[in-house]
C-alpha positions, 0 to 999 in steps of 0.5 A: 520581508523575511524567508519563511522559517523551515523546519529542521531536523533539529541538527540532527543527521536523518538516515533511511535504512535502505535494507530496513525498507527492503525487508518490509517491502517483501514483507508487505509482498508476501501478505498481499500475496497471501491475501490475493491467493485467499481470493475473498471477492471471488468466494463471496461471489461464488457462495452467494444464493441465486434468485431462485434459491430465496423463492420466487415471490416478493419477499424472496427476491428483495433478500435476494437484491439485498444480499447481492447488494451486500456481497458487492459491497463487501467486494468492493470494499475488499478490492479497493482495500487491495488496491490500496495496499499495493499503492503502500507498497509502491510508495514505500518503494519510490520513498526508498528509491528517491531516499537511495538516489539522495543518499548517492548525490550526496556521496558523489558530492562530498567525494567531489569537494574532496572532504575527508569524511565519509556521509551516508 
């Protein structure tokens, strides 16, 4: 029975531009920020018509419901689109820290052997 055949990099050296992931982290960042400031759910909340607004007979208030239940999806929606942006951010970050922490075991453990060359 055999080990399982691992896929290589084809012999190639594979390298994380640690500063390359910086900047786009900032600029992930600053679009979030911009997105938050734009406060889209709170806006759709508050330009949504009150019950009243549609009339108080039937058909007013099942326009009513069925515009609130828009709006709460739409919210929703943009919420979990947030949610999910930031959770981009924080794997990109943890990608560069565990990459940065590779990158410095690695140096220690060449400059440890003693070789000549200089990796990373």
């Amino acid at each position: 029975m055999g080990h399982p055949h691992l896929p290589t990099a084809g012999g190639k050296e594979i390298k994380i531009d640690h500063d390359a992931l910086k900047d786009i982290v900032k600029k992930l960042e600053k679009d979030l920020h911009d997105l938050e400031k734009m406060r889209y759910s709170e806006r759709i909340q508050d330009a949504t018509p009150s019950e009243g607004a549609m009339g108080n007979y039937q058909a007013g208030r099942g326009l009513h419901t069925t515009v609130r239940m828009a709006r709460d999806s739409i919210g929703g929606t943009y919420d979990q689109f947030i949610e999910s942006y930031k959770k981009v951010i924080e794997a990109i970050r943890n990608s560069d820290k565990t990459h940065r922490k590779a990158d410095d075991a690695s140096k220690r453990g060449v400059e440890a052997a003693g070789s000549p060359h200089n990796y990373v």
